[in-house]
BADOMI-909530 format. One record per residue (C-alpha): residue number from 1; residue in three letters; chain; z, y, x. Coordinates in Angstrom, 3 decimals, always signed. Layout:
<atoms>
NUM ALA A Z Y X $
...
</atoms>
This chain:
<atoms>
1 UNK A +85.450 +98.809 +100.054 $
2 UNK A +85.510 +98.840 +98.796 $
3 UNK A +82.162 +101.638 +99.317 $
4 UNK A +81.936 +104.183 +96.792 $
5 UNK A +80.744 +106.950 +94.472 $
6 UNK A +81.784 +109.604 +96.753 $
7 UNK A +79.224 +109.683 +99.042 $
8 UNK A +78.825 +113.717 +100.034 $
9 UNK A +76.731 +115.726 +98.236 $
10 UNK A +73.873 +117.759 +99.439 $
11 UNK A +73.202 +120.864 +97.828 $
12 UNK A +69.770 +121.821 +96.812 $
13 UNK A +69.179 +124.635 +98.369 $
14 UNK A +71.808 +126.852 +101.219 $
15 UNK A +73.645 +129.709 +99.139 $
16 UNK A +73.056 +133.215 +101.170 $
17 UNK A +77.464 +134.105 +100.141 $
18 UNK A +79.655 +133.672 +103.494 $
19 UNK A +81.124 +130.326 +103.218 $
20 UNK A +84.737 +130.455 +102.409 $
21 UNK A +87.256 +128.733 +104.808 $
22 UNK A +88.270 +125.286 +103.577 $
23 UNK A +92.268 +125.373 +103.296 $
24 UNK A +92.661 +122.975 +105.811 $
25 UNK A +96.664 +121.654 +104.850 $
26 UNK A +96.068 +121.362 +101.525 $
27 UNK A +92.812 +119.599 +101.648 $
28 UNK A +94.067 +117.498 +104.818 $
29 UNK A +97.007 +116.479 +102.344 $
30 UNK A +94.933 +115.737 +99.527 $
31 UNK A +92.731 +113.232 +102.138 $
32 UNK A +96.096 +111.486 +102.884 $
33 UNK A +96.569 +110.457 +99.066 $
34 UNK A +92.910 +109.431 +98.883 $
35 UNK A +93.679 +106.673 +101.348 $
36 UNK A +96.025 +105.075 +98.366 $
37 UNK A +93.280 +103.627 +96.226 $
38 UNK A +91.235 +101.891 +99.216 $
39 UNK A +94.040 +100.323 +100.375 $
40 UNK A +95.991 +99.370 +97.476 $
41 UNK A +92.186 +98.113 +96.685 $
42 UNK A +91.018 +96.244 +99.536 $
43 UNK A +94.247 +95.079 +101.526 $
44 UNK A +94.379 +91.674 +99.808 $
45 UNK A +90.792 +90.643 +100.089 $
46 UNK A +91.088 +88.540 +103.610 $
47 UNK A +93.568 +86.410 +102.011 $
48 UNK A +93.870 +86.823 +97.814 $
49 UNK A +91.648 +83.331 +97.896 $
50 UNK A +93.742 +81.430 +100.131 $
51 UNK A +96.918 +82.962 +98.526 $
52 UNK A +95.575 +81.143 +95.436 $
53 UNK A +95.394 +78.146 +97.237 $
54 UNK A +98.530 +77.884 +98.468 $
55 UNK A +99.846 +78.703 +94.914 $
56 UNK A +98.261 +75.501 +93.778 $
57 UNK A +97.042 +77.157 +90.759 $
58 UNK A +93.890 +75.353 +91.052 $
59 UNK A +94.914 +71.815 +91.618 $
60 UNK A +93.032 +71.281 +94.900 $
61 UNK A +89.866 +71.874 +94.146 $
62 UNK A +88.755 +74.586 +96.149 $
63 UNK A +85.539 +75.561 +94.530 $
64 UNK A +87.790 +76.818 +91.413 $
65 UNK A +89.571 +79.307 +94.002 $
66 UNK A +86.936 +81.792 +92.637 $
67 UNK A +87.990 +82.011 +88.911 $
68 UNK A +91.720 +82.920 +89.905 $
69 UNK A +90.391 +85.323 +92.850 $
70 UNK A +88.024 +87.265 +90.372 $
71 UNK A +90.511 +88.106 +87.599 $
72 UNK A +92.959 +89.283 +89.995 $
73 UNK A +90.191 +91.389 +91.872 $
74 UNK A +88.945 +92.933 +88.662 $
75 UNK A +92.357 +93.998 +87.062 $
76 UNK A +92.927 +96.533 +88.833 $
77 UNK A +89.773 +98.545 +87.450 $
78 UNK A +90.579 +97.143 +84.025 $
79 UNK A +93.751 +98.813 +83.857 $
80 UNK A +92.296 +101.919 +85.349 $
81 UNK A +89.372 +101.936 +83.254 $
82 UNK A +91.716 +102.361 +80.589 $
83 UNK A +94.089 +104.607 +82.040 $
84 UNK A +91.940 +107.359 +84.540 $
85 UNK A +91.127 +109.469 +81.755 $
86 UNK A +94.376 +109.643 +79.936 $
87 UNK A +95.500 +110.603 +82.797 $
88 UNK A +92.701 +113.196 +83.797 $
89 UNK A +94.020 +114.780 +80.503 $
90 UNK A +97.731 +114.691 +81.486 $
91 UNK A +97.279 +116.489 +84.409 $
92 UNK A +95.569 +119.060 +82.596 $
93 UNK A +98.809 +120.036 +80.588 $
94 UNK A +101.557 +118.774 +83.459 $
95 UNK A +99.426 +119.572 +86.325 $
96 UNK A +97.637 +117.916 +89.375 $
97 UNK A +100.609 +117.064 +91.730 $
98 UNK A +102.898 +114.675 +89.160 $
99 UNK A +100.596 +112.874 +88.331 $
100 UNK A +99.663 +111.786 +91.918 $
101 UNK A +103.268 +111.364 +92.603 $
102 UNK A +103.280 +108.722 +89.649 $
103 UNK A +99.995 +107.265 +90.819 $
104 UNK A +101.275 +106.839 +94.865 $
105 UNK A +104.485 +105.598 +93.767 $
106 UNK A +103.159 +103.137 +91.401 $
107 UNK A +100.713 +101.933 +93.855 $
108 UNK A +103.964 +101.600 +96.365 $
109 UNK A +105.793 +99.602 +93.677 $
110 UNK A +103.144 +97.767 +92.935 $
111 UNK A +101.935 +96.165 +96.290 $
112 UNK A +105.229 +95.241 +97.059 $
113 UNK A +105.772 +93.422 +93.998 $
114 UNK A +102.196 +91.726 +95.087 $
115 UNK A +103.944 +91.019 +97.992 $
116 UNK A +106.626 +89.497 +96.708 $
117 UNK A +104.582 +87.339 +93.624 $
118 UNK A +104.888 +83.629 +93.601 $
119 UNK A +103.167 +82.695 +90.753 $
120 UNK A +99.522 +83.858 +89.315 $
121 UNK A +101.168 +85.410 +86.170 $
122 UNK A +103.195 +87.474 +88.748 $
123 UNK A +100.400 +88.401 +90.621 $
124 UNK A +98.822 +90.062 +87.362 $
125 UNK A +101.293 +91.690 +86.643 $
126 UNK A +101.512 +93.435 +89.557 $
127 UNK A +97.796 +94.389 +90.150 $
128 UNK A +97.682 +95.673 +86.454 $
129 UNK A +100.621 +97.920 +87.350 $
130 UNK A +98.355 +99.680 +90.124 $
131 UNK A +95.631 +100.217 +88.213 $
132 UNK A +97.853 +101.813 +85.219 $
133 UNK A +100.026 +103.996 +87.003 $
134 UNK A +96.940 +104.943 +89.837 $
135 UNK A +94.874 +107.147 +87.944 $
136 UNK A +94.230 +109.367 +91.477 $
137 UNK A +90.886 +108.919 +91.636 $
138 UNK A +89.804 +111.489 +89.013 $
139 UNK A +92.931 +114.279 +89.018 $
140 UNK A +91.951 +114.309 +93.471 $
141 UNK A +87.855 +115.289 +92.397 $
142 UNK A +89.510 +117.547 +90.314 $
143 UNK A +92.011 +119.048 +92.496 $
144 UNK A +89.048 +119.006 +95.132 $
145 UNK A +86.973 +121.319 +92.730 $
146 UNK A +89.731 +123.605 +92.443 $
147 UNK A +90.874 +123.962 +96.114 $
148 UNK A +86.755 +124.953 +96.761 $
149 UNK A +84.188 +127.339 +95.458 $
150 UNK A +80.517 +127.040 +95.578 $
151 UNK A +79.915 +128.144 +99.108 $
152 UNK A +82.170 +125.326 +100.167 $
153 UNK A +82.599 +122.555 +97.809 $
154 UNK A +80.195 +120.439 +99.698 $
155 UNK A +81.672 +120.324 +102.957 $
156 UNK A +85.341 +119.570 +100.814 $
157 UNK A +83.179 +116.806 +99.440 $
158 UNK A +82.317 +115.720 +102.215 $
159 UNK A +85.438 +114.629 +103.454 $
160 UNK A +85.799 +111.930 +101.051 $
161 UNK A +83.655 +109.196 +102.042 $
162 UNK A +84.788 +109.310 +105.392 $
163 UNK A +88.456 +108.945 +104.632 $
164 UNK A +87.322 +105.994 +101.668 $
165 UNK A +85.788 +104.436 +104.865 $
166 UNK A +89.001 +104.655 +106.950 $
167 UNK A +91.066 +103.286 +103.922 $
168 UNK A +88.223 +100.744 +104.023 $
169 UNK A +88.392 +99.765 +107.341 $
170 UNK A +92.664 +100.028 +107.459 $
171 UNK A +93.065 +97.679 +104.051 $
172 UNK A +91.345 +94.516 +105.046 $
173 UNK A +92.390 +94.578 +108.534 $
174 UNK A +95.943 +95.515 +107.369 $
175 UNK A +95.604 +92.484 +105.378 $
176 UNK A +94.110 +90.216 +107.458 $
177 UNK A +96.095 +90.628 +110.899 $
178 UNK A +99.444 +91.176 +108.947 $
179 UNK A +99.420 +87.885 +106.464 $
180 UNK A +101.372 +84.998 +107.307 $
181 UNK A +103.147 +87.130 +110.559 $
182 UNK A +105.161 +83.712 +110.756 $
183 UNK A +102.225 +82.080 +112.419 $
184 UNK A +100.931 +84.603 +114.465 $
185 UNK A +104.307 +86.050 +115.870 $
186 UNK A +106.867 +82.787 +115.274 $
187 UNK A +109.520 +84.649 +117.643 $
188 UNK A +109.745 +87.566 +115.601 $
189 UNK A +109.191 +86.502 +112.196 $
190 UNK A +111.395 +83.244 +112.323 $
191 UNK A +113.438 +83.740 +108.863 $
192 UNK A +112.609 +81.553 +105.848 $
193 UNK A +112.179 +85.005 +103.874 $
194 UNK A +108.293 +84.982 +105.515 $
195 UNK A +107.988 +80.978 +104.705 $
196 UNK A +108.461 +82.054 +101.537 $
197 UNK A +106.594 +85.203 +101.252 $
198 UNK A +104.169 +84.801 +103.912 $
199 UNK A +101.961 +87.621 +102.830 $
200 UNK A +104.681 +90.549 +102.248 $
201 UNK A +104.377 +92.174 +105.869 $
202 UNK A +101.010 +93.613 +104.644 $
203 UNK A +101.831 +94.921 +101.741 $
204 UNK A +105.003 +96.321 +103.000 $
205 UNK A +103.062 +98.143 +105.831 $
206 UNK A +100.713 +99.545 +103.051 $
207 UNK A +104.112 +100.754 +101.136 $
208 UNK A +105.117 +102.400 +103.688 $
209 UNK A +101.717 +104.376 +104.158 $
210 UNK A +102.337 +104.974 +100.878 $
211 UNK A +106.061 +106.593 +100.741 $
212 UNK A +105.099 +108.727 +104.216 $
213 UNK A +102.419 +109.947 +101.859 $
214 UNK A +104.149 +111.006 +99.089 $
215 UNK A +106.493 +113.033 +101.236 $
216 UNK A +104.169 +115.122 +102.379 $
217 UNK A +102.545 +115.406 +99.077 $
218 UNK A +106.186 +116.506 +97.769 $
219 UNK A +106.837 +118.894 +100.249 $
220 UNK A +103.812 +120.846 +101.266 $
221 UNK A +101.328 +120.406 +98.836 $
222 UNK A +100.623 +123.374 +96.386 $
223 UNK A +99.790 +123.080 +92.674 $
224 UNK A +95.895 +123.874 +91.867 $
225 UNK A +96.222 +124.004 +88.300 $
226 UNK A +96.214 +127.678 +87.510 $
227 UNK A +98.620 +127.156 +84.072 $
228 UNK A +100.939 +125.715 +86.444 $
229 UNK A +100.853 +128.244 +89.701 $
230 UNK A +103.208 +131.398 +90.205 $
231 UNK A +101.010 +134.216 +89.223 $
232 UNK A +100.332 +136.479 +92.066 $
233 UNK A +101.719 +139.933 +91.147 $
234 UNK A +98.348 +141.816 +92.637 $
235 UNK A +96.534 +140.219 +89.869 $
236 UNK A +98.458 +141.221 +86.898 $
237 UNK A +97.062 +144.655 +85.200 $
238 UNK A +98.639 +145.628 +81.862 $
239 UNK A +96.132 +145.834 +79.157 $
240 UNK A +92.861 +143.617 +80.735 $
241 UNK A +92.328 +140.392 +80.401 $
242 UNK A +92.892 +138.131 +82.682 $
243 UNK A +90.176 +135.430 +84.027 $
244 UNK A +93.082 +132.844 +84.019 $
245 UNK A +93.086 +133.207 +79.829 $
246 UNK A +89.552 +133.375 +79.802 $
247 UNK A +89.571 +130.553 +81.503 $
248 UNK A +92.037 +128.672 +79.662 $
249 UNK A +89.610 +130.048 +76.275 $
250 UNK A +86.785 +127.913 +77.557 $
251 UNK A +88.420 +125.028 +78.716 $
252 UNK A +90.046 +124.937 +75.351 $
253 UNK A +86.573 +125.189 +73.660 $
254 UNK A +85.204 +122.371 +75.777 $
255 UNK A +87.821 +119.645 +75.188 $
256 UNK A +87.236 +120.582 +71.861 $
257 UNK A +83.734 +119.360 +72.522 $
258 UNK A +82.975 +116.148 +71.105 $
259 UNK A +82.013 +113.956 +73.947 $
260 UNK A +79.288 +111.919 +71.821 $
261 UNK A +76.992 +115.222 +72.221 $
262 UNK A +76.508 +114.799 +75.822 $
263 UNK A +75.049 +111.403 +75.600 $
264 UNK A +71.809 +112.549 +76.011 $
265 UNK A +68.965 +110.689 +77.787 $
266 UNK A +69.031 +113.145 +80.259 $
267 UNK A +72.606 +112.378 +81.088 $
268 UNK A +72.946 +108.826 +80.217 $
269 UNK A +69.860 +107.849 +82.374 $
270 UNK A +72.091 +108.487 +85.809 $
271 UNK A +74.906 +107.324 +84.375 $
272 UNK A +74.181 +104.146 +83.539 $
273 UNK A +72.259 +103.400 +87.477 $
274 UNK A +75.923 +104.538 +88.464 $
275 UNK A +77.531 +101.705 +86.439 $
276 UNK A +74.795 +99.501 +87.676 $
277 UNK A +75.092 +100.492 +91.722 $
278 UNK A +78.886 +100.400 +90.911 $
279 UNK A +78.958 +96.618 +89.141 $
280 UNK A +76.734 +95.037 +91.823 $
281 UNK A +78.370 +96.846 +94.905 $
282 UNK A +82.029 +95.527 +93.846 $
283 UNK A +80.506 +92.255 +93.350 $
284 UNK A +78.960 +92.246 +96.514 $
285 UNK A +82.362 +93.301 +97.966 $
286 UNK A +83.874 +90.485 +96.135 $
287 UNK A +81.694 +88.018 +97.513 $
288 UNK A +82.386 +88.505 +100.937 $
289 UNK A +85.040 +87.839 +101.390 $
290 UNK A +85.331 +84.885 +99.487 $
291 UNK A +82.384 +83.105 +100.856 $
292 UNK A +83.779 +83.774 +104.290 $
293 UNK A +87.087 +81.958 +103.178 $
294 UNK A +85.033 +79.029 +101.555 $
295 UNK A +85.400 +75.587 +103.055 $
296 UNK A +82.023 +74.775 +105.157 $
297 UNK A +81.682 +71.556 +103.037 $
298 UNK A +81.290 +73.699 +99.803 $
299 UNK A +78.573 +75.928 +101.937 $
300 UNK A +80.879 +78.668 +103.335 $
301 UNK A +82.140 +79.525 +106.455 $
302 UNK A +86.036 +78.567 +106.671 $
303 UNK A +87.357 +81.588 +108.302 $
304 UNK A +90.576 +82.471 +108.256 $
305 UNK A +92.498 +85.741 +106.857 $
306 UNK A +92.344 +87.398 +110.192 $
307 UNK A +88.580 +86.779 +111.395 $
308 UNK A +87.470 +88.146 +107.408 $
309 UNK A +89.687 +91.178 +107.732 $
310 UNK A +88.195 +91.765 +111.008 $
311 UNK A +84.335 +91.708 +109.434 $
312 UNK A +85.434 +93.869 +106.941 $
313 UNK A +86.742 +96.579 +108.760 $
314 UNK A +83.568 +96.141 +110.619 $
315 UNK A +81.333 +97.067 +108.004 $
316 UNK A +83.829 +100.050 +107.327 $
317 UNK A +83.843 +101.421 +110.081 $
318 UNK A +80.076 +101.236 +110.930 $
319 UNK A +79.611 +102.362 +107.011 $
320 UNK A +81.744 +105.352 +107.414 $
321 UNK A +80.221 +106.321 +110.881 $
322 UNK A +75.649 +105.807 +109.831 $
323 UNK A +76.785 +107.981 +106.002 $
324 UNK A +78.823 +110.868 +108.087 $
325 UNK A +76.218 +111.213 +110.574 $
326 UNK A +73.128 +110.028 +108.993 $
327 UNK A +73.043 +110.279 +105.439 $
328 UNK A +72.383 +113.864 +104.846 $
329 UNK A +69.240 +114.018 +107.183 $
330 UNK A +67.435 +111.025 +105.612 $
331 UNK A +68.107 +112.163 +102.066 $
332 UNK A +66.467 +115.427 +103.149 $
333 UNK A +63.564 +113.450 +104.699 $
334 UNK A +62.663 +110.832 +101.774 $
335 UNK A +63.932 +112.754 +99.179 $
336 UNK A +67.293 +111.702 +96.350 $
337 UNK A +65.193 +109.888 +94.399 $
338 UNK A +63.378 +107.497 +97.543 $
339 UNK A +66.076 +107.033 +99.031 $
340 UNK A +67.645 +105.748 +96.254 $
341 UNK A +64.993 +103.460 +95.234 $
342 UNK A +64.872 +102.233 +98.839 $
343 UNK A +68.149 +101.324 +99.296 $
344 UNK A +68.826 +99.418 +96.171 $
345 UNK A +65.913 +97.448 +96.948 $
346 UNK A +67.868 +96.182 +99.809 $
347 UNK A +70.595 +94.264 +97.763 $
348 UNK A +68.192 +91.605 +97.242 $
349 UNK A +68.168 +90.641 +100.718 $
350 UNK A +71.330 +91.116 +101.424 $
351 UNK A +72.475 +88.298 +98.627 $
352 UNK A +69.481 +86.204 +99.937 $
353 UNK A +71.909 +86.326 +103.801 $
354 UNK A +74.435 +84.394 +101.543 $
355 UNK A +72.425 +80.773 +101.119 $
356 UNK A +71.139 +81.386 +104.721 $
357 UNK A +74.634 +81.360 +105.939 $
358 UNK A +75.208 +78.558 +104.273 $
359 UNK A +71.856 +76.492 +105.388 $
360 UNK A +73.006 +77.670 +109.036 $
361 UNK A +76.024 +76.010 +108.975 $
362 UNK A +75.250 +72.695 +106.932 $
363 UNK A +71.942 +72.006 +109.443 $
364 UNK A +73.724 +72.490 +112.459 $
365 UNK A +77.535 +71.661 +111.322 $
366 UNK A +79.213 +74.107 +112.407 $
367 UNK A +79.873 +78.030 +112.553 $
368 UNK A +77.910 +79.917 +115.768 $
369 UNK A +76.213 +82.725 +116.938 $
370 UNK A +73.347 +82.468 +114.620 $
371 UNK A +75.989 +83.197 +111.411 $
372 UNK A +77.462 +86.285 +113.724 $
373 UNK A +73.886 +87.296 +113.585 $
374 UNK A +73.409 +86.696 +110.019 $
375 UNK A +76.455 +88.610 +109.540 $
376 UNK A +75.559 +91.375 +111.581 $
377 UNK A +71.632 +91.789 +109.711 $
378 UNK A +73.822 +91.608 +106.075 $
379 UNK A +76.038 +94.592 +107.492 $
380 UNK A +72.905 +96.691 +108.301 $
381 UNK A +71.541 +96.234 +104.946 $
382 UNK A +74.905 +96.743 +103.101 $
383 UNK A +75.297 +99.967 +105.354 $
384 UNK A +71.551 +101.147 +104.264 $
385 UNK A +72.573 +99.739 +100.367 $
386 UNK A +75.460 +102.143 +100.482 $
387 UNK A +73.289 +105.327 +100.617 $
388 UNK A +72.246 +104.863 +96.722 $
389 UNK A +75.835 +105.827 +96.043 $
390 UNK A +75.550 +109.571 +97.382 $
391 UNK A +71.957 +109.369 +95.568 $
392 UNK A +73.509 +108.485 +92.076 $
393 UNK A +76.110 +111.299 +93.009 $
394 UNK A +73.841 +114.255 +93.183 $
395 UNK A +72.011 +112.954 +90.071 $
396 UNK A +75.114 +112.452 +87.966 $
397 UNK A +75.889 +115.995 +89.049 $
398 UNK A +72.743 +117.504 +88.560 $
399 UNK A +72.359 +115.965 +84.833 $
400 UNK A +75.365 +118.422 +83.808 $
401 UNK A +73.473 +121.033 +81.006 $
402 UNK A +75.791 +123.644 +81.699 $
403 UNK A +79.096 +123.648 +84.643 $
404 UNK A +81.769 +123.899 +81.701 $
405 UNK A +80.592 +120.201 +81.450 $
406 UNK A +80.832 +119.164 +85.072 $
407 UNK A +84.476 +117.632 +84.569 $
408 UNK A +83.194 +115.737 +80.953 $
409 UNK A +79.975 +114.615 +82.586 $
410 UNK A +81.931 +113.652 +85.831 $
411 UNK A +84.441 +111.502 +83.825 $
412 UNK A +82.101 +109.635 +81.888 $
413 UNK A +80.394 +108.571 +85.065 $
414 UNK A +84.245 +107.832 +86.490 $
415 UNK A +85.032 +105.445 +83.299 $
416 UNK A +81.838 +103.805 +83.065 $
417 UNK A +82.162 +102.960 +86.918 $
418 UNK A +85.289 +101.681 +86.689 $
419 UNK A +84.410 +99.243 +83.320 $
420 UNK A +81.567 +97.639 +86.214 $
421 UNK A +84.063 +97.799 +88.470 $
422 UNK A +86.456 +95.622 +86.394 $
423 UNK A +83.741 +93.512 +85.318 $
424 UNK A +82.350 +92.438 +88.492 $
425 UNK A +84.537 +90.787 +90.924 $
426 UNK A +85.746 +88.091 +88.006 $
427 UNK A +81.731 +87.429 +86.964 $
428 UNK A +80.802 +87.313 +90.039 $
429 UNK A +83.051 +85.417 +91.687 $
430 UNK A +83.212 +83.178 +88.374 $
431 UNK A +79.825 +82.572 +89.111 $
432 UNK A +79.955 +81.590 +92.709 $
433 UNK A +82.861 +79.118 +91.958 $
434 UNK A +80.734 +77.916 +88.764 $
435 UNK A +77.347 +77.716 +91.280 $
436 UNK A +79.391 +75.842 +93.732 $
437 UNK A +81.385 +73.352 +90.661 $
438 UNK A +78.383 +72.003 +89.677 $
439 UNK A +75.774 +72.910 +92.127 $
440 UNK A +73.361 +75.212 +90.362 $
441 UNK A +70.798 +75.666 +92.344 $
442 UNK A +71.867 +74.070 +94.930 $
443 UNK A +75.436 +76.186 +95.008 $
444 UNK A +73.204 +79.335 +94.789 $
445 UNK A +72.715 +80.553 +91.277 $
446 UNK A +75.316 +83.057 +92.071 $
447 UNK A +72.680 +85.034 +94.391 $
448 UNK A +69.737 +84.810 +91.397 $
449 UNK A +71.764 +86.129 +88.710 $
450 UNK A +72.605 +89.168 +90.834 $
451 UNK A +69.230 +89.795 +92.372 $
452 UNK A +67.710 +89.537 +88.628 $
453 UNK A +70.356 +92.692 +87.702 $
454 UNK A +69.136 +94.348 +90.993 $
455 UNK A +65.944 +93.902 +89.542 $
456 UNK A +67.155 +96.002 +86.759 $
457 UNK A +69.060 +98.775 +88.679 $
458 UNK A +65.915 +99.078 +90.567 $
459 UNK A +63.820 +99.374 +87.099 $
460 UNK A +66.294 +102.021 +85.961 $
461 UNK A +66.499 +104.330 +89.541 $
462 UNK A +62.647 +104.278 +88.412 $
463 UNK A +63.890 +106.506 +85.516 $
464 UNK A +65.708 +108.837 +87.204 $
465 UNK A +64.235 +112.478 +87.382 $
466 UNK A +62.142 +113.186 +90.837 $
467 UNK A +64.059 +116.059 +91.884 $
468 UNK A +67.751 +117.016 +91.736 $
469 UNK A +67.440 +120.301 +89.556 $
470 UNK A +69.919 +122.950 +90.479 $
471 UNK A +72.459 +124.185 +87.853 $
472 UNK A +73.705 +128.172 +88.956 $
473 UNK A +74.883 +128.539 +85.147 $
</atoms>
């Protein structure tokens, strides 16, 4: 977890208005299709490096695995970096639900072509189709926004970082118990089709996720765009104008609205620590994994598909558990702006577990319950790392002038987070392969460059406002 931007938000201050009731299908359908991204996202982390190995891309040396694994990692957010908003807009004229059917069927098609790739150039092609067609992750805030109202948007916002956690937690061990079935279950998976495709089980159980998904999303779930809904008969009154076309007045005016108007420090400020927390989050994510799958010569820890997917959904699980029950009291206690502060100040040490690992296992040759301690302290301060992202939410939020530009302000923050998003796995991951080629720093010049940038993101949470202000207009 992939873990991410949606953290839930915490209002200000408690409206006095009776909450209205969430609409529990819709939104419980709409929580089935956020699943997609996670998974499609994180399913072929435990074993993307050693795939590349066993392509031979790399010509046996194993500290190279780290270019291929990168670019792969980070194409999916290039191609959605380029696509989300494009498609933000198309929904706006087609409405919500086609364009998540395109974006879970394209993120069907395209793990199972992952599935079935043989060759690196194949493997591109099919991770760049995901991130084109999957432009979800914008239209579902969206449609979230318009299945709420004020006195309950952030309980419907709430939802989503648990369910990110649960795709979190299913993706990696999906990937990791499922790959090569052929040596885990020989009886059962005796045909030469899983010699050859060893790691197509996983991404076939994903794809199937995926089609039970879009099922339900065909059959039950309602359109939120009002252009698009059947106009309820109690509504219409001859000769008054309706809030629908005053509503389709201003959102008219706004896209109108150059978006070179709202780069103001006041907005810009938040957005940019979100591309920061955002870059240096995916790259921690990226790490993981592969220094878990590193050889223990080249200062790693040799585990295999199975034993990674299993730490992963670890750290998903526990993540999802300490933000649903935890986050919103300690962000009242320190404060959004503390917190924040705090918890990015905890990446540092959580790089610093990655050359202890690795001076673990070269002084006393080989991997024991010291590392599975190791392991466990990095979790804790991953968990604790994660909070900055519900921090960077509410400030993101907050920095919006007026609420007609919520969505602009929103999708700004969306793009920019996805550019770091497609940026970091292949530098960072470049890196560690480079660190470990020709021993910078003893294999660990990796971990300074990125504590240096956390450095930075610190500097810049520095600059954020001290309190969330509240926006009623």
């Amino acid at each position: 977890m992939i873990a991410n931007e949606t953290t839930p938000l915490i209002p200000p201050r408690r409206l006095k208005k009776p909450k209205t009731p969430l609409p529990k299908l819709q939104i419980g359908i709409l929580m089935m299709m956020q699943l997609a991204e996670p998974i499609a996202l994180t399913s072929i982390f435990p074993y993307i490096n050693q795939l590349i190995r066993e392509l031979g891309i790399t010509g046996g040396n194993d500290a190279a695995v780290g270019y291929y694994a990168g670019i792969i990692e980070s194409l999916f957010f290039v191609a959605q970096a380029l696509t989300v908003l494009k498609w933000s807009r198309v929904s706006d004229r087609v409405g919500r639900k086609p364009v998540l059917l395109v974006g879970l069927s394209g993120a069907c098609i395209s793990i199972l072509c992952f599935g079935l790739s043989t060759t690196f150039w194949s493997l591109v092609i099919s991770r760049c189709m995901c991130g084109v067609l999957n432009g979800n992750v914008g239209v579902m805030k969206t449609m979230m926004a318009e299945l709420t109202d004020s006195t309950n948007m952030a309980q419907g916002f709430a939802l989503i970082p648990i369910v990110w956690s649960i795709g979190f937690c299913l993706g990696p061990l999906m990937g990791g118990t499922l790959a090569r079935p052929q040596d885990h279950w020989p009886a059962l998976f005796a045909n030469p089709f899983w010699g050859k495709y060893p790691y197509f089980l996983p991404c076939a159980v994903a794809a199937c996720l995926f089609v039970v998904v879009i099922l339900v999303q065909s059959l039950f779930l309602e359109e939120t765009l009002s252009t698009k809904r059947r106009p309820k008969l109690a509504s219409t009154t001859l000769g008054v104008s309706s809030d629908a076309d005053r509503e389709a007045l201003a959102k008219k005016s706004m896209a109108d609205m150059p978006l070179r108007s709202l780069l103001t420090p006041s907005i810009v400020i938040p957005i940019a620590n979100f591309a920061m927390l955002a870059f240096l989050d995916v790259s921690l994510r990226a790490l993981m994994p592969l220094f878990m799958s590193t050889p223990t010569y080249l200062g790693g820890l040799g585990f295999s598909p199975s034993t990674i997917g299993s730490w992963l959904a670890v750290l998903g699980i526990v993540d999802g558990i300490f933000q649903a029950l935890f986050f919103a009291k300690i962000v009242n206690w320190l404060g959004p702006k503390c917190l924040f502060c705090v918890s990015v100040s905890l990446f540092a040490p959580a790089m610093v577990m990655f050359p202890i690992m690795s001076w673990l296992v070269h002084t006393r040759g080989v991997v024991d319950h010291t590392i599975t301690f190791s392991l466990l302290v990095q979790l804790v301060l991953t968990v604790i790392w994660d909070m900055a992202f519900g921090t960077v939410f509410l400030f993101v939020t907050a920095s919006a002038p007026t609420k007609n530009v919520l969505g602009a302000i929103n999708g700004l923050g969306q793009t920019s987070a996805s550019v770091a998003r497609a940026i970091g796995p292949a530098l960072a991951t470049s890196l560690f392969a480079l660190s470990k080629e020709h021993n910078l720093l003893s294999g660990n010049a990796v971990y300074v460059v990125l504590i240096v940038m956390a450095g930075a993101l610190r500097w810049l949470g520095s600059q954020l406002p001290d309190e969330v202000q509240d926006r009623d207009e």
